[in-house]
N, C-alpha and C positions, 0 to 999 in steps of 0.2 A: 206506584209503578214498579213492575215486578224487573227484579237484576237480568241482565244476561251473563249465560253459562261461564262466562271470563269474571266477571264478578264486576262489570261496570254498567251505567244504566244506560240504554241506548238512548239517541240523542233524540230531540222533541219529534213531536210529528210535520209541526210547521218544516221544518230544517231542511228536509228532504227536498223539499220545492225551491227551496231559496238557495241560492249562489254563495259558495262558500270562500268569492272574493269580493274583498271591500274595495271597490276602486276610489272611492274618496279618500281611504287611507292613504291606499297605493300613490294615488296623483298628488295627496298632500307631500307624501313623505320624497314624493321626486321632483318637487316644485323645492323641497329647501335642499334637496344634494344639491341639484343643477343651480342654483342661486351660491352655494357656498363653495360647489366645484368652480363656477365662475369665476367668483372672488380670490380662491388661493390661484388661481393659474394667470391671472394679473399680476397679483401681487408677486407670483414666484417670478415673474416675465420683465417686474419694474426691478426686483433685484437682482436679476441677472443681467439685464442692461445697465445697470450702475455698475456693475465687477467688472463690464467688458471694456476693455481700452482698445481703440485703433491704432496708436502706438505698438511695436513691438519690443517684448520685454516689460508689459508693466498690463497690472490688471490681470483676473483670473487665466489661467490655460486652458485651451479649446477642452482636453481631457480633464480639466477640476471641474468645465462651466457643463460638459456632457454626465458626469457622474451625479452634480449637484439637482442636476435639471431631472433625471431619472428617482434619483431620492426623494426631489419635491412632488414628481409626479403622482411616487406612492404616496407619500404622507396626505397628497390632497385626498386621492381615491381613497385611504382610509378613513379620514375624516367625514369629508361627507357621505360618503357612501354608509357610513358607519349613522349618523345624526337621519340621513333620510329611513334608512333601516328600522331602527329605533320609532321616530316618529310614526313611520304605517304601523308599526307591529303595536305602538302603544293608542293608534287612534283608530284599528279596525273595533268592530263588533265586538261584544263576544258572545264565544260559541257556548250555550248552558250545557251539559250535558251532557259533553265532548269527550271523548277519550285524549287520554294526555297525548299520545303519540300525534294523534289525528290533528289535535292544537299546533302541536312543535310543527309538526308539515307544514301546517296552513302560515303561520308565522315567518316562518323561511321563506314559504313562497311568497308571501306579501314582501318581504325584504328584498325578496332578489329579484320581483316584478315592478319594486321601484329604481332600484339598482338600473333596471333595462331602461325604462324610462326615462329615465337621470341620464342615463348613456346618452340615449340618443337626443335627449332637448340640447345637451351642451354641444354635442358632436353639431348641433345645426347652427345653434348661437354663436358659440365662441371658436370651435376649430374653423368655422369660414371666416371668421375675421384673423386671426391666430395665422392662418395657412397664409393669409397674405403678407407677415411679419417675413414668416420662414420661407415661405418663395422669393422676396427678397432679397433674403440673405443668403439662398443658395445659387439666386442666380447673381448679384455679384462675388462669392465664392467662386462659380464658374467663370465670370467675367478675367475672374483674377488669375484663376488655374490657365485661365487659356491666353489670354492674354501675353503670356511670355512666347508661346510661338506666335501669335499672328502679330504682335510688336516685333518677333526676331524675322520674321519672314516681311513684313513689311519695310524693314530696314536694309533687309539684300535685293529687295525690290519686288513688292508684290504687284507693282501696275501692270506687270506681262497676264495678272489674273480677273484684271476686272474686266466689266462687262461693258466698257465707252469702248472709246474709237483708239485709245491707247494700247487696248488688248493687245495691237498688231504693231505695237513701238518697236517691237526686238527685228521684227521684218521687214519694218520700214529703213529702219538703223542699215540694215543688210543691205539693200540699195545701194547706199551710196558710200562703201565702206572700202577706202582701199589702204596701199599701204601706206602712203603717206597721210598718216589722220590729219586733216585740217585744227587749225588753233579753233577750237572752239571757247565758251563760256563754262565755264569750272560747272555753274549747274546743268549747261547740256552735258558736258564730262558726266557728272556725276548720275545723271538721267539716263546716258548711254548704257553707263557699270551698271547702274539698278537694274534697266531690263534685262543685259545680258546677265546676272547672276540666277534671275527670278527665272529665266529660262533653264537654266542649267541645273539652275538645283531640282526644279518641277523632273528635269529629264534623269538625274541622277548623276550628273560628270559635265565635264568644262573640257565642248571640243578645242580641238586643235586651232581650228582659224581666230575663235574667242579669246583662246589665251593668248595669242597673235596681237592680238588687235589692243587685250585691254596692256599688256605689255609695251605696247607700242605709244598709248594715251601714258600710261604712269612714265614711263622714260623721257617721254615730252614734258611732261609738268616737274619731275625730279631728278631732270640730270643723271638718271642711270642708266647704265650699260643696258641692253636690251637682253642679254642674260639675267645680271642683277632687276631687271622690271619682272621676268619671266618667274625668279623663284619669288618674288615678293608675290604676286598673282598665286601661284600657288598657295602663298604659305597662307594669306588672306581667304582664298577658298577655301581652306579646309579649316580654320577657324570660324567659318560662317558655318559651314553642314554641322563642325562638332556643337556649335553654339543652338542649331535649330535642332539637333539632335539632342541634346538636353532638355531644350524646351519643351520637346514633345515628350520624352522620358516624364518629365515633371507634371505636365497634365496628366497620362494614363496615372500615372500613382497618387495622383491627385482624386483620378477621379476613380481609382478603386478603394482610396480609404473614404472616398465619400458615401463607395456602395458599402462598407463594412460596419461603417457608423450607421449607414439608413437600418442594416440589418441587426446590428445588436439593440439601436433604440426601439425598432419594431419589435424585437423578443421583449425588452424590457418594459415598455409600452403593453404588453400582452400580459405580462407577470402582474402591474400593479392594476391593469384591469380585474384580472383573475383574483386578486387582494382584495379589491373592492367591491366586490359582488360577494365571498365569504363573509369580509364586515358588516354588508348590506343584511345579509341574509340571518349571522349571530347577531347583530345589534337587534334585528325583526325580533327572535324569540324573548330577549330580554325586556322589550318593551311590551311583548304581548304577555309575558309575566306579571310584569308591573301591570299590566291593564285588566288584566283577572284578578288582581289582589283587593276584592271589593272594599269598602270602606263604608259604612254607615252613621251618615249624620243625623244627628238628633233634634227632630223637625220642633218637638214641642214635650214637656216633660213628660205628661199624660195622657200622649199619642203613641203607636208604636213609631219605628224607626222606620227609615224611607232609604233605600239602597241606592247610590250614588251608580249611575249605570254607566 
């Protein structure tokens, strides 16, 4: 077989016809990422739920268990990604006759064609079950972040907000409201104050007749002057709005370091992808190295030798 003008010999004539990917490699070497990507992301998932304490003050911080869970993530993608790599690049074909360059391509690309593979078997296996851990846990996070205003707004009286026949308590209340409040039951008291706060805070201020009225309820039950009932009213409303005005502060900041963390894990998340697909693809030529380094066993003393393919 006469060289080409480069000084290397062109490759068979079969070769040209044939496909210069081996998806048996390929599918073997993405059948053991995703089996071993599987395994560390359990296991990294069992010991991070042993570090987490629902107590506070004890057990990892949200910021060790985010940085730790990001570390494990690469270490998994290196690893298997690295082993599936390997595997295709050491159990494709080999190419006789090949130009080295042409080898190293095809090697990588076998690496990085199981690497894809591997992506997506896991992303179907294990991120849908995975995703229902962390939907979970994001929506009682949310439960928790919001939960201090619709507990503080439910405490000044959210029934003027629901959707029964109560809606209309604060109008009803209106009716029959004059200045001598009758002795009612402490929980009608207390039902009356509910609707009219949940009204007022909804409007933004505590008319004149309300403050009236609910001054005129507390003076009745504690013996205070009907001045002293008037700043107590006051002083009471405006620890309610500062108290639901909190509440709400704490959810938005709640819920913007929730978008900061979604956004730095998805960068980070995209890094050890990108890790794992170089691993996939340097582990490929290393094993497609080892899988050209023929070896010849010795069938019988006085036979020639038989090349291990």
């Amino acid at each position: 077989m006469n060289r080409s003008p480069d000084g290397f010999y062109p490759a068979v004539e079969e070769s040209s016809s044939v496909s210069g990917v081996s998806w048996g490699a390929i599918f073997a070497g993405a059948a053991a990422a995703a089996a071993l990507s599987m395994i560390l992301v359990l296991l990294g998932f069992g010991l991070g739920f042993s570090a987490v304490s629902p107590w506070a003050g004890e057990g990892v911080s949200a910021k060790g268990l985010g940085i730790s869970t990001i570390v494990w993530l690469a270490v998994t993608q290196i690893i298997a990604s690295g082993m599936g790599g390997y595997i295709a690049g050491r159990l494709r074909v080999k190419w006789a006759n090949m130009h080295g360059d042409e080898v190293y391509f095809r090697d990588t690309a076998h690496g990085f064609l199981a690497w894809c593979v591997a992506t997506l078997v896991t992303a179907i296996l294990v991120v849908g079950s995975v995703s229902s851990v962390i939907s979970g846990g994001v929506q009682a996070g949310a439960s928790v972040a919001g939960g201090a205003a619709s507990a503080m707004t439910q405490a000044a009286g959210t029934a003027a907000a629901n959707t029964d026949s109560n809606q209309y308590g604060y109008y009803i209340d209106n009716l029959f409201r004059d200045d001598r409040p009758a002795s009612v039951s402490d929980d009608a008291a207390h039902g009356a104050v509910a609707r009219i706060f949940a009204q007022s805070l909804a409007n933004g201020q505590l008319s004149a007749e309300d403050r009236t009225y609910l001054a005129q309820l507390v003076a009745q039950r504690t013996n205070l002057s009907q001045a002293d009932a008037e700043r107590r009213v006051d002083e009471i409303y405006a620890r309610t709005q500062k108290a639901i005005a909190d509440a709400k502060l704490k959810a938005q900041q709640a819920a913007d370091t929730a978008a900061k963390v979604a956004a730095v894990t998805s960068l980070w998340m995209f890094v050890a992808l990108l890790a794992g697909a170089f691993f996939a693809s340097f582990a490929a030529t290393f094993g497609g190295r080892r899988r050209d380094a023929v070896e010849y066993v010795e069938v019988d003393t006085y036979t020639t030798t038989t090349p291990v393919r």
